[in-house]
C-alpha positions, 0 to 999 in steps of 0.5 A: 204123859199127861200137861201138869199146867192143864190139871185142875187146881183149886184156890179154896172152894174155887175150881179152875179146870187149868193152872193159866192164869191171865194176870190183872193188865191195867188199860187205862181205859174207863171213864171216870173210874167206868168201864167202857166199850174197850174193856168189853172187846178186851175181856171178851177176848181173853174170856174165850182164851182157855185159861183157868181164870181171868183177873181183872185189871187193877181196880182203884178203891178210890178215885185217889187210888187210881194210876191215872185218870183212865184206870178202871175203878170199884168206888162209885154206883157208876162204876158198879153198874158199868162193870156189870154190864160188861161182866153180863155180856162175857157171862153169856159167852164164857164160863171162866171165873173172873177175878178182880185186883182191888188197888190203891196207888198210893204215891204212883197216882195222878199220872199220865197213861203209859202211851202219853209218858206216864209222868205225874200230873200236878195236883194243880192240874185239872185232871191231877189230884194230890197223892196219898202214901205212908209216908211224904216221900215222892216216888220221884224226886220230881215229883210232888210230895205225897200226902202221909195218911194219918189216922182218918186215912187209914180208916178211910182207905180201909174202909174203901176196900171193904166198899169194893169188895162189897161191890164185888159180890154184888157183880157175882165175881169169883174172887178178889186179889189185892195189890200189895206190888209194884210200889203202889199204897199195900207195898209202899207201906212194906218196904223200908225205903218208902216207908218211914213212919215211927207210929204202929205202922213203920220201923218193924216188919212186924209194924210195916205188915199192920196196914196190908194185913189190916186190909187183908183181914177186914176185905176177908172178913167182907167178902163170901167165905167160899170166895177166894182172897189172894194177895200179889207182892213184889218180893223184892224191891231189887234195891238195898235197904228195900223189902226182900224175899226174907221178909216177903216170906214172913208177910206171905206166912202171916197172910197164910196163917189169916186165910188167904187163898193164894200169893202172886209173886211179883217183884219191883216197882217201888224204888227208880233206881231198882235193878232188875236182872230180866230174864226167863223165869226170873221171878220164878225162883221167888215164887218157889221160896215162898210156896215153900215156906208159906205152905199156900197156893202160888202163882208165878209170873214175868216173861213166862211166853212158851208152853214148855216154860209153863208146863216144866214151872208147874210139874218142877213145883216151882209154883201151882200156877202160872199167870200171863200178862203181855204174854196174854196181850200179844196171843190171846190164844196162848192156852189154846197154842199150849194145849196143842204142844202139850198134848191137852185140851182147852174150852172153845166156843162153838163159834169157833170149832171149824178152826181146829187144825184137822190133826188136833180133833181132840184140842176143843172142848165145848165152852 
């Protein structure tokens, strides 16, 4: 029978050969919003991985946007020609279409990288600055109150988007995902529980999609037509009063209805005292109800580490991807292990042909 996961799939006029996905794994790693050396080592490895596509790690629109002061960012000329550089030197190896997640983190920022505690750094701190966010609500009660966008800001941020995804053109790259997950600026403004505005963009659903789905329209409108633009959420906040999947599904149909090219399914994130019941798949049934009632392509993720795992989500129909994240981290050949189990096949670079287990002649392809 033939693997359901190393079918072909299309998002728009963009072809992947299979349906592995290597999630946006943010490294803490860039200089000044630059890419560096560590992010040509890394990408590297998962270019050559036999996934379907590769997007990049969450990349900030603003220097403000970003986690930390180490996360990669898409605002600068600098930053510009540092990724393509990197971008240049994978192209030579590697024929995997490359995606990159454009991001704002909202009141999640000017924090420390996760190997240091992650704590927020005070805006009196040299390397800290003051947040932004819907509304003056900090994410932890310890933490310095964000500032609430007014007017200007939105525009401003909006604007930003545009800007990036401008750049991403540019660097030729084959698709865009925004952030609208994990409690950072796009899913701060969804949620009840960290937005609290009373002008157009708070109270309602209707009026708390306004802003993520001004973002969508204006970053769809600026990047090419035959170029995917997809959106990751957190459809739940697994907290009460919080975003659900009833209203991540009417978000996910209003996105459908502007064009967009897919929806990755997340959740958490936004609320400290979110209880999460982790298990395999447990995002999964997440994913499948909102392909079902958006009717567009969708990705599923979050403890997703064995190939027979993959392969049963995509041929039950649960999603039409899968993406992998730590997974992808701890093997960077994972689709090359799934496609010995599942009886398919993966691209390789000539390099490393010889490696082929002698009962698996048929494994490698030529990338």
């Amino acid at each position: 029978m033939t693997s359901q996961l190393f079918t072909p799939v299309h998002l728009g006029a963009l072809a992947l050969e299979n349906r592995i996905v290597i999630a946006p794994m943010c490294q803490y790693s860039a200089e000044d919003g630059s890419a560096t050396d560590w992010h040509m080592m890394h990408l590297g490895q998962m270019a050559i991985s036999g996934a379907g596509l590769l997007i990049l790690e969450a990349s900030a629109v603003t220097p403000e946007g970003r986690i930390t002061p180490g996360d990669l960012g898409l605002y600068s000329d600098e930053n510009e020609a540092a990724l393509e550089g990197v971008l240049t030197a994978i192209r030579s190896y590697s024929s995997m279409p490359i995606a990159i997640q454009l991001s704002h983190a909202g009141r999640k920022a000017s924090c420390k990288v996760p190997w240091e505690g992650g704590a927020q750094i005070p805006a009196s701190e040299p390397e800290g600055w003051r947040c932004l966010a819907p509304s003056a609500i900090a994410f932890n009660p310890a933490n310095e109150a964000p500032l609430a966008l007014d007017a200007k800001g939105l525009a401003d941020t909006i604007a930003a988007f545009v800007a990036a995804a401008k750049r991403a053109e540019r660097l030729g790259l084959d698709g865009i995902e925004l952030h609208g997950a994990h409690g950072y600026l796009l899913h701060e403004f969804l949620s009840p529980l960290s937005n609290q505005r009373t002008d157009d963009y708070g109270g309602s659903l209707e009026n708390r999609m306004r802003f993520p789905l001004e973002v969508f329209d204006a970053v769809r409108a600026a990047f090419p037509a035959n170029k995917p633009v997809g959106v990751r959420i957190s459809a739940t906040d697994w907290k009460d009063g919080g975003l659900d999947l009833a209203q991540s599904v009417e978000f996910a149909k209003a996105l459908a209805a502007r064009g967009c090219s897919y929806i990755h399914v997340s959740t958490g994130g936004l609320h400290i005292d979110q209880v999460i019941p982790l298990g395999p798949n447990y995002q999964v049934p997440f994913a499948k109800a909102i392909k079902a009632e958006a009717g567009m392509p969708t990705m599923a993720v979050g403890l997703i580490t064995e190939a027979e795992q993959a392969e049963a989500i995509i041929a039950d129909g649960e999603a039409d991807m899968v993406s992998l994240a730590r997974g992808m981290l701890y093997d960077p050949r994972w689709p090359w292990h799934a496609a010995s189990k599942l009886g398919a096949h993966v691209k390789c670079p000539p390099q490393y042909l010889r490696c082929q287990p002698r009962e698996l002649k048929s494994l490698f392809e030529t990338a």
